[in-house]
N, C-alpha and C positions, 0 to 999 in steps of 0.2 A: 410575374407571379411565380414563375419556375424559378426564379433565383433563388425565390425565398424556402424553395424545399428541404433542402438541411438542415435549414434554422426550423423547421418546421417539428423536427426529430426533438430539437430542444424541449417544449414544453410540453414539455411536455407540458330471436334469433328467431325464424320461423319459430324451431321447439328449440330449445334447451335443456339437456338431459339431468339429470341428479335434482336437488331441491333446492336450485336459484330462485330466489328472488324476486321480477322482474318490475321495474319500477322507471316512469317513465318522465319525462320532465314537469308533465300535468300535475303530479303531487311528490311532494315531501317532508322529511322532518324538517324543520326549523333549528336553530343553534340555540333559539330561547328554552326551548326543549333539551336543551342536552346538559344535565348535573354531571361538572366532576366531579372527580371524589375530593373527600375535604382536605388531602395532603396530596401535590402533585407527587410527594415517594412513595404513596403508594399503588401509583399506577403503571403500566408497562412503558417504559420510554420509545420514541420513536427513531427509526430512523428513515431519511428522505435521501433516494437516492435519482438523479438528476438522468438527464437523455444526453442524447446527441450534443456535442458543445456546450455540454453543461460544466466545466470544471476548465480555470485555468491551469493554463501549459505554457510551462517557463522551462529555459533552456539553463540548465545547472550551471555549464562551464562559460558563462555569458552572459547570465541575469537576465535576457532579452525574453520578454513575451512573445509567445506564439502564436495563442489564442485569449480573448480575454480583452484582449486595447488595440487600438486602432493608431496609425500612424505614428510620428514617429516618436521614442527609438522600436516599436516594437517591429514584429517583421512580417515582410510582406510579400506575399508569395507569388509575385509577377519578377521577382530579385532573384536571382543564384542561392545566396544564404539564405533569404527567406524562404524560400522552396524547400532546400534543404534540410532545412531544420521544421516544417509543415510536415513533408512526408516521413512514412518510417522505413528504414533502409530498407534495400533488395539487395541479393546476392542469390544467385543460382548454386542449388543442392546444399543450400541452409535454410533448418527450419522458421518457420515464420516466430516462434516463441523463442528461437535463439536470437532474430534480428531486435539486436536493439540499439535506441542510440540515448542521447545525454538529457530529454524532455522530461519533467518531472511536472505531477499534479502542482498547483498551490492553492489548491481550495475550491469548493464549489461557485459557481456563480450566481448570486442573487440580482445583479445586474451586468451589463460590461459598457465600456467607455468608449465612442467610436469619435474620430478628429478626422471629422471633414470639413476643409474651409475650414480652419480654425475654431469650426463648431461644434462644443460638445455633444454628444448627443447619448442619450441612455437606452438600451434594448433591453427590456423584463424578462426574465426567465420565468423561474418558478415560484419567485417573488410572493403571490397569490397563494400559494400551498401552504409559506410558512408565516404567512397572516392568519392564515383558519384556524390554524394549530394554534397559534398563539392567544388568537381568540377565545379558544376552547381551553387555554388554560397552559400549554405546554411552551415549556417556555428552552430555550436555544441555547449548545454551550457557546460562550464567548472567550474569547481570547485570552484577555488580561483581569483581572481582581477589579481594576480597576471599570473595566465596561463592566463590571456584576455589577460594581455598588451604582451605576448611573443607572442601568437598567432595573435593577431591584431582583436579579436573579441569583438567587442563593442554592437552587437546585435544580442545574440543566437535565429536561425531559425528552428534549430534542438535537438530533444529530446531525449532522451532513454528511456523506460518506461522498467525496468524489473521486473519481476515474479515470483515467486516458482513456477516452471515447476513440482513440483511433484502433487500439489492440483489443485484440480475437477476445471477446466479452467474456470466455470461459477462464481466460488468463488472470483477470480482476476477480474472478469468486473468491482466490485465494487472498488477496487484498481486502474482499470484503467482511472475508471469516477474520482476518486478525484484530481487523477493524471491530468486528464485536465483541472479540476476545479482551479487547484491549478497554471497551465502551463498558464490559459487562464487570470488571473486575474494578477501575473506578466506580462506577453504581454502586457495586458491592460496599466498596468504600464509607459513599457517603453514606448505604443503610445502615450499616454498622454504628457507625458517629451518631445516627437519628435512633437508634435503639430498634430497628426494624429486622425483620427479616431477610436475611443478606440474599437468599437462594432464591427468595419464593419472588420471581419474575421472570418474564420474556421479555424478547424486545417486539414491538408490533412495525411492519414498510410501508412507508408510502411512494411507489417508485412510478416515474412517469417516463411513457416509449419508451426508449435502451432500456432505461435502470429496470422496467419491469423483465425484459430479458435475460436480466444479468438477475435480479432475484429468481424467476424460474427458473437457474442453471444452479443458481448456489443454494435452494431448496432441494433439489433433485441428488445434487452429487458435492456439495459442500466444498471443499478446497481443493477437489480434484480438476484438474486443468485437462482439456481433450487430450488424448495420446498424440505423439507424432505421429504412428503408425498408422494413423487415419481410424482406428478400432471405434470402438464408444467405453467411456467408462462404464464402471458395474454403478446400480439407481443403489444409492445407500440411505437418502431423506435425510444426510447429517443436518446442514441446514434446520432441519425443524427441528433441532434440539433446542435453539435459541429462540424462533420464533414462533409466535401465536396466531396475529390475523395479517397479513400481504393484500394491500390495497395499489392496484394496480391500473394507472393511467393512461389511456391513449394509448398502449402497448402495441407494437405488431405482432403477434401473436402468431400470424401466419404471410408476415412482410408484408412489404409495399412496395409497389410500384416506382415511387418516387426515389425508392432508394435505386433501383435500376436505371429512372433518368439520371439521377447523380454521375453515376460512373459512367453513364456514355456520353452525357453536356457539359459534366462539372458544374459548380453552383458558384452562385455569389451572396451575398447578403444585403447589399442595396445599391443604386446603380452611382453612386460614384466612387466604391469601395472597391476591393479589387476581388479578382474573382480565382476564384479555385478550379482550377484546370480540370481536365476528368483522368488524365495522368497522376494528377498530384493525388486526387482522392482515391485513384484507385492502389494508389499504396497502401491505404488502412483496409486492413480485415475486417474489423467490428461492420464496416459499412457492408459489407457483400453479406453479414447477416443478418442486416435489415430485410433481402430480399425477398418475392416470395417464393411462394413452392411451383414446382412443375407440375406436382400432378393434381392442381385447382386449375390448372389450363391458361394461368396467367399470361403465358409467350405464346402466338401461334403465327402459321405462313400466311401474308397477307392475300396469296390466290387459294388458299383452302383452309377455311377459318375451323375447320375439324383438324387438321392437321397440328397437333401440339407440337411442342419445342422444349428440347430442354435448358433452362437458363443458367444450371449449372456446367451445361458441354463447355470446357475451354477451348476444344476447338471451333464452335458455333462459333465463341466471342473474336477467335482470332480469324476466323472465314469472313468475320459481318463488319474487321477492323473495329469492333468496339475499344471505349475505355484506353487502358495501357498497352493495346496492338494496333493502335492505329498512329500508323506512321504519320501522320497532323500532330500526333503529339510529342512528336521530336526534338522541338526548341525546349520541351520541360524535358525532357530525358535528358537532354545535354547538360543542363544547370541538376540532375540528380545524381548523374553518371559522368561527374568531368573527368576521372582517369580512365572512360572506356571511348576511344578516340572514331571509331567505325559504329554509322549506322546500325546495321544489319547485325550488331552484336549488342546494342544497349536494347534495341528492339526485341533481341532473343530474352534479354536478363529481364528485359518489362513482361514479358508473355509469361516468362518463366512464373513470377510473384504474382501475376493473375491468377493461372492454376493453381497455387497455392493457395490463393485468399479461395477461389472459389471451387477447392473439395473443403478445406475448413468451414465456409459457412453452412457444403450440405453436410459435413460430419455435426455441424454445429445443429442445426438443426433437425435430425436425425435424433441428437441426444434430448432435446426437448419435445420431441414429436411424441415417443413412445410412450404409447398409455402406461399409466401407472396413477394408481390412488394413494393421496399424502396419505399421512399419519391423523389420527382424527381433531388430535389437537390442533392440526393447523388449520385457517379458514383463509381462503381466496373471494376477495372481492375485484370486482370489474366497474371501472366509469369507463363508457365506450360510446362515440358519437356515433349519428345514423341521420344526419342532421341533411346530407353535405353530400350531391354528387361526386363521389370519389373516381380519380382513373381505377380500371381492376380488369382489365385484358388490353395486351401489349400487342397489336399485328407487326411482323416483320414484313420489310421486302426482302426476301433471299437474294436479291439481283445486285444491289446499292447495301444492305445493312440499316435503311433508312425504318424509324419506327414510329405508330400511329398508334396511340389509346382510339381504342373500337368500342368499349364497352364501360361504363358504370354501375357504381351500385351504392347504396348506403353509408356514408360512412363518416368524415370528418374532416374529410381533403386530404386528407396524408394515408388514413388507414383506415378500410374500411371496417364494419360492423362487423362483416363474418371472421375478419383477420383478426381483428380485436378478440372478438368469442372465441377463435379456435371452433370455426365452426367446418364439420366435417360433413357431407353428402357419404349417408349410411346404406339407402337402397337405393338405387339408381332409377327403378320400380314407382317406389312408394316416393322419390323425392326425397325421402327423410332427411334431417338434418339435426346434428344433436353438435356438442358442445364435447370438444374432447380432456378440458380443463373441469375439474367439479365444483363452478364455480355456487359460493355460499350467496353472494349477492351478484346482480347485473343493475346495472344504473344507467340510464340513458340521457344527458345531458343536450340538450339543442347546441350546441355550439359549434366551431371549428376546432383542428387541433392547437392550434395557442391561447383559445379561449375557452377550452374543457375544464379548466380549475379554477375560471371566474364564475363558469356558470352556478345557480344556484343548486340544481341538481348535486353539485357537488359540495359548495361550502356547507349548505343546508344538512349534510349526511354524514358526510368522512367520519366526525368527532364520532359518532355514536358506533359507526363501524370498526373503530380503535378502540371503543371500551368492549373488553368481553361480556361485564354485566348489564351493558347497555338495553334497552329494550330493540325488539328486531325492526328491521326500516320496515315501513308500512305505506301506499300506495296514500 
């Protein structure tokens, strides 16, 4: 079951403060219920922005698939070049936004192809999100002239935006503003051609786990990418020039767990597939801001469960041999670092890119942490499970490094309810607990994390949370 934790990133309160919503799986709208309007142009077009291993990764100077297909020619990261080209480079006293190599998106994944035993097999993404949409009327752009006239799409409503899920997620806001620049200015297009109002729209997200991260970052601060300097940027809301309502799925809002087991066991996706080292993953940044926070008590010593931890300390990770400091993961350092010929120096250059990745993910979350109220145009919705004993307190042995989930709580197996909510402990007193996101709806779906956007909870609502003039969800 732990294999399947990073594929799990894929699919993608006691109180809650501001005037959420709160609506549980026992009642919803229906989809028979929901009128579009009579011209899909004149509604806000959407954009879906995917999680964890949601977008293929092809190697430019090579063709070869990275992620995305299974076997061969693609590549496989138990290989030297497969490894290689999985991870993103290290080099000591360069920044992590300088490290780059030759891997380029090629589109989101609505499925991907795995050959084992010569047997195809298909894994679903997010497949289910842009069924709903489409249901409710929103129809996808396509490729060619030619897939319009087979599908009957004359005026795409729906977008894809995908990512390199492995780099620092603030790095991609700037990819995702061009992306709308670029989305907003065809729209414009076809309004003009339809005698319509070229101006008078937004776009409305639907982003599941990651992508709802990487929209809270590109909402907040728009195309600004974190400093080097470790600083925060200035909150400017540019982001909500463009958009209207941000519907946000399964999100970690305040980490997971899982993404810590990642980086200290590495993951695989099923057991005759090959597996991802916790060297190899711990080369991607995006992943270390999955994690959660230290001051919800998530890390603690396993002989003084008062005793917190901080899971950002690099030296914690390099005393406890986690991840990319432990010398077990030296046969992958070698296939990442073949011109550094000594141990004790590819070891220094892995420790180095840990510390890197993990003051990034706390500057990363730091810049999303801080209270601040959008703009009122914009509206935040939440689908968040609660369904699902989640891990959510980590014990160490400080002796060995060895680590025990001690503790559960609400949530969806991957991320619990209060990380989803961003839910914060106000009085320590009174208990209080409130919602540091202002969210306009909260949606409770029964499900797990890769079955959040089959539930009905959700088909049943999205459409109606995407129209502005829609009527409000009701219990």
């Amino acid at each position: 079951m732990r294999g399947f934790c990073l594929l799990a990133f894929l699919l993608t309160t006691v109180t809650l403060s501001g005037c959420a919503s709160i609506l549980s799986s026992a009642g919803s709208l229906q989809i028979s219920n929901f009128a579009p309007p009579d011209s899909p142009i004149d509604r806000n077009p959407v954009i879906v922005i995917h999680g964890t291993l949601g977008s293929k990764l092809v190697d430019d100077r090579t063709g070869r698939v990275i992620w995305g297909a299974f076997g061969r020619p693609a590549a496989n990261p138990s290989f030297p070049s497969g490894a290689r080209s999985t991870a993103l480079p290290m080099a000591p006293g360069v920044p992590l936004s300088q490290l780059r190599d030759s891997v380029q998106t090629d589109g989101a994944l609505e499925a991907f192809e795995v050959t084992a035993f010569r047997l195809p097999l298909e894994i679903r993404s997010y497949t289910q999100i842009l069924r709903t949409l489409n249901a409710g009327g929103y129809r996808h752009q396509v490729s060619t002239p030619e897939n319009a006239a087979v599908l009957g799409i004359d005026y795409p409503t729906c977008f894809q935006f995908d990512f390199d899920w492995r780099r620092d997620i603030s790095e991609n806001a700037r990819l995702l503003h061009e992306f709308i620049v670029e989305k907003r200015a065809y729209i414009k297009d076809q309004r003009q051609r339809n005698g319509r109002a070229a101006d008078d729209f937004n776009f409305n997200i639907v982003a599941h786990s990651m992508g709802g991260l990487l929209t809270r970052y590109y909402l907040r601060y728009g195309s600004q990418p974190l400093p080097d300097d470790g600083s925060l940027p200035e909150i400017t809301w540019d982001g909500c020039r463009y958009i209207e309502e941000a519907v946000l799925i399964g999100t970690p809002n305040a980490g997971s767990t899982l993404a810590f087991s990642n980086l200290l066991n590495g993951t695989s996706i099923g057991l005759l597939l090959p597996k991802y080292a916790p060297a190899l993953v711990g080369t991607m940044p995006a992943i270390y801001q999955l994690l959660p926070r230290s001051r919800h008590g998530v890390l603690v010593d396993s002989s003084d469960h008062n005793r917190q931890l901080d899971i950002y300390d690099p030296q914690l990770w390099q005393a406890m041999k986690w991840g990319l400091a432990s010398p077990n993961q030296d046969w992958i350092l070698r296939m990442l670092l073949p011109g550094v010929n000594d141990q004790n120096a590819r070891l220094a250059i892995a420790v180095d890119h840990q510390r890197k990745c993990l003051m990034r993910a706390q500057q990363f979350h730091a810049a999303i942490d801080i209270p601040a109220s959008p703009p009122q145009q914009l509206s935040l919705h939440l689908f968040a499970g609660e369904s699902i004993k989640t891990d959510a307190v980590i014990a160490v042995d400080l002796q060995n490094g060895r680590t025990k989930a001690i503790k559960q709580a609400q949530g969806d197996g991957v991320t619990t309810f209060a990380s989803a909510a961003a839910q914060e402990t106000i009085d320590t007193n009174s208990q209080q607990i409130v919602s540091t996101i202002p969210w306009k709806t909260v949606l409770r779906p029964r499900a797990d994390h890769l079955g959040l956007t089959q539930d009905t909870v959700f088909t049943d609502n999205v459409l109606s949370l995407l129209e502005a003039n829609a009527k409000s969800v009701k219990p």
